[in-house]
Each structure stands twice: as structure tokens, then as C-alpha cells.
C-alpha positions in Angstrom: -1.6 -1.9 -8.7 1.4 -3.1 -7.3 1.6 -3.1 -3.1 4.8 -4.3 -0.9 4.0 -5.9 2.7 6.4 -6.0 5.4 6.3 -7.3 8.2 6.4 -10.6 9.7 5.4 -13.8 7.7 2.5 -14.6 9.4 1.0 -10.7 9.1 1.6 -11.0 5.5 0.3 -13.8 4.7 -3.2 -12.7 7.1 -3.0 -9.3 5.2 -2.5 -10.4 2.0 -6.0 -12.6 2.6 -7.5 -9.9 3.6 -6.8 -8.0 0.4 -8.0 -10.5 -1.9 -11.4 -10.1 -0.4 -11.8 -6.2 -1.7 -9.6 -6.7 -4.5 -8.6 -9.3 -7.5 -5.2 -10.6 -6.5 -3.6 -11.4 -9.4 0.2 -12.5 -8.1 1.7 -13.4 -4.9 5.4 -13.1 -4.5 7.1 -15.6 -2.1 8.3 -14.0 1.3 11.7 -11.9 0.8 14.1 -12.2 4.5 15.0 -8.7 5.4 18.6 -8.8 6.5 19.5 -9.7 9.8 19.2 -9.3 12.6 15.6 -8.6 11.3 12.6 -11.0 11.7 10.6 -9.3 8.9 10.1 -10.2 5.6 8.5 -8.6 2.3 5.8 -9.6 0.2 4.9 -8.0 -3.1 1.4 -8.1 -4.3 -0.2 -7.5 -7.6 -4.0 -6.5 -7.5 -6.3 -5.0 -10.5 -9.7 -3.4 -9.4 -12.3 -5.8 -12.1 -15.1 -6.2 -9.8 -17.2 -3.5 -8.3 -17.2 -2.9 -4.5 -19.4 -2.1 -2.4 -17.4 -0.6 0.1 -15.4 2.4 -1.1 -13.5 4.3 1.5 -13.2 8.2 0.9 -10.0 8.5 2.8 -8.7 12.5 3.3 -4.7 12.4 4.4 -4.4 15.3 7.3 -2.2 17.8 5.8 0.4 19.3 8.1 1.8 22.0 5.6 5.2 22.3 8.2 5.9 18.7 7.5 8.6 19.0 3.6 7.0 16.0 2.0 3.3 17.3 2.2 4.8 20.9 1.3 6.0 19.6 -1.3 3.2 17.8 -2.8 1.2 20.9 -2.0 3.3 23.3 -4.1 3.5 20.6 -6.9 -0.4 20.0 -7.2 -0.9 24.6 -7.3 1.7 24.4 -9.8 -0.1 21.8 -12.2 -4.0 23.4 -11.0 -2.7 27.2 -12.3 
């Protein structure tokens, strides 16, 4: 699984520790400047999932069927469910 971070260095570098302790980090990419005037940078992470957890979150994203995206993404999962 491949995961961006942006924000700035130093909340990168604290999330991307705090990753490697649920999941296998397998690369680290060096911090990418956004363009100024931004202060932010990007970090791109590769994880894989090897080791069983312990923790698993069951996380349910609130659907608000007004909003085009989640419409969307409802009409596309009936379609492929008929």
C-alpha cells in the first residue's frame, strides 16, 4: 500500500513513526517542498500488512448521499451488486 503525507516535516516524520508501529514500512521517500509560499512538504510511504495486528479498526465512512462523490460511489457499488 502506497500512502502520501503532507504536511509539515516534522508531522511527517512523527506520523510516519507512528505507522511503522501497525504496519511493515517498507520505503521512506525523502521530504518533497510544496511550492512556495507553502511550508509543507510530501512524504510518500510504502507499507505491506505481513504481521498480524492486534488492533483492527472497523471504520464506517458517514454517507451523505447529497454530497456527488459519495453519490457516485453509491450508484457505482448497486451497479456492480445487481
Amino acid at each position: 500500500m502506497k500512502v502520501r503525507l503532507h504536511g509539515t516535516e516534522d508531522e511527517c516524520q512523527e506520523v510516519a513513526a507512528r505507522l511503522a508501529e501497525i504496519v511493515d514500512v517498507v520505503d521512506v521517500s525523502r521530504p518533497y517542498a510544496d511550492r512556495p509560499p507553502s511550508q509543507l512538504v510530501r512524504v510518500y510511504i510504502e507499507t505491506r500488512i505481513d504481521r498480524p495486528t492486534t488492533f483492527v479498526p472497523s471504520v464506517r465512512m458517514p454517507v451523505d448521499p447529497d454530497t456527488p462523490r459519495q453519490h457516485a460511489a453509491i450508484r457505482d457499488a448497486r451497479r456492480r451488486n445487481r
